[in-house]
C-alpha positions in Angstrom: -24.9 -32.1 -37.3 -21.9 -30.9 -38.7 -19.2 -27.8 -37.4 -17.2 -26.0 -39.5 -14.5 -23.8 -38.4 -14.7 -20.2 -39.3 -11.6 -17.3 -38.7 -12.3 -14.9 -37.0 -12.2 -12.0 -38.9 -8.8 -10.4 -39.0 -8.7 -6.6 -37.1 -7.4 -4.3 -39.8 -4.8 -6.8 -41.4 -4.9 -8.3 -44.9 -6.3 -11.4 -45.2 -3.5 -14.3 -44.3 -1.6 -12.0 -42.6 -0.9 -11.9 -38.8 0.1 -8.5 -37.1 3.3 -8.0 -36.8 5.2 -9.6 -33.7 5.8 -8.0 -30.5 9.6 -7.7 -29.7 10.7 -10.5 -27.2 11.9 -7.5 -24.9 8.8 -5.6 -24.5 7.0 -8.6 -23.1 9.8 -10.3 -20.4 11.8 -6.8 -20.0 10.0 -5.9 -16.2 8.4 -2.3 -16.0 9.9 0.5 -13.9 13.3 0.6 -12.8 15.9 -1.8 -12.8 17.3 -1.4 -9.6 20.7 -2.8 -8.8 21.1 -5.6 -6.6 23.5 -6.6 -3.5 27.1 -7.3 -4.2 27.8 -10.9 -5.6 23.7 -11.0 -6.4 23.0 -13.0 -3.2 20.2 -12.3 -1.0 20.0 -9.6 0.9 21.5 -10.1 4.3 19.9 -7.6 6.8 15.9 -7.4 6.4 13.7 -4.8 8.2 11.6 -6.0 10.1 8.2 -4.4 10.2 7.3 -2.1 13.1 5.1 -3.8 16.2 2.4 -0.7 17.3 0.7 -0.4 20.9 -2.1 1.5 21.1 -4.8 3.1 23.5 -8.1 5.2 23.3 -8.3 8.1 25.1 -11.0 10.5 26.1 -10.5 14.3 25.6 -12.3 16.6 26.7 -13.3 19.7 24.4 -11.7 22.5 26.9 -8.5 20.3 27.2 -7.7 19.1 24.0 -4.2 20.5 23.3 -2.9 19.6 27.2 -3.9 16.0 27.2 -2.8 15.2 23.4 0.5 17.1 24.4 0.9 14.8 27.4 0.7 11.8 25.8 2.9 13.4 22.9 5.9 13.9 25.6 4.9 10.1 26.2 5.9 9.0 22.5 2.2 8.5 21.7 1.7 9.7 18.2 -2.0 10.8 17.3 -3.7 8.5 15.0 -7.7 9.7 14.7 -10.0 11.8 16.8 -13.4 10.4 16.4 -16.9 11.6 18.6 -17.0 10.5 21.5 -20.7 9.1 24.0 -22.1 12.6 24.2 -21.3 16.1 21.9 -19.4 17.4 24.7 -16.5 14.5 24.4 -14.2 13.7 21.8 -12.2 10.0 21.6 -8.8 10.0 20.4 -6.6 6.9 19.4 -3.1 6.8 19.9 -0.2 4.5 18.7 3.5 4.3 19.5 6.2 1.6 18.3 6.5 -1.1 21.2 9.3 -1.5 22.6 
């Protein structure tokens, strides 16, 4: 059995001609912003360091929402989700704060 090798055919171009070339810059020119880098282009010195969280579940109950969430407000908890709770009448809220 013989193969033969066949073009494929050619998308809107003439035959024997190739589409016309990218620029260089549009394919190793990065997209967004260039945004300038430290002085003397060394790595940067001081790196954040991502924040640990703490956290805790916490019953509420419907007819003393606002006080308990305020409590643990003054507390530096910060209010992530309230989700149902065991039984309609009880609510379950999940808390976070940065650990210290």
């Amino acid at each position: 059995m013989r193969f033969t090798w066949v073009k494929s055919p050619s998308r809107g171009h003439p035959p024997g001609r190739h589409p016309p070339a990218r620029p260089r810059h549009a394919v190793t020119r990065p997209r967004g912003r260039m945004m300038p880098g430290p002085p003397g282009g060394g790595r940067l010195a001081n790196v954040s360091r991502m924040t640990k969280w703490e956290y805790s579940t916490v019953p509420l109950l419907v007819h003393a929402t606002k006080q308990i969430l305020d409590n643990w407000g003054q507390d530096g908890w910060e209010l992530v989700q309230v989700v149902p709770g065991p039984n309609p009448e009880q609510l379950v809220a999940y808390l976070k704060r940065p650990k210290e």
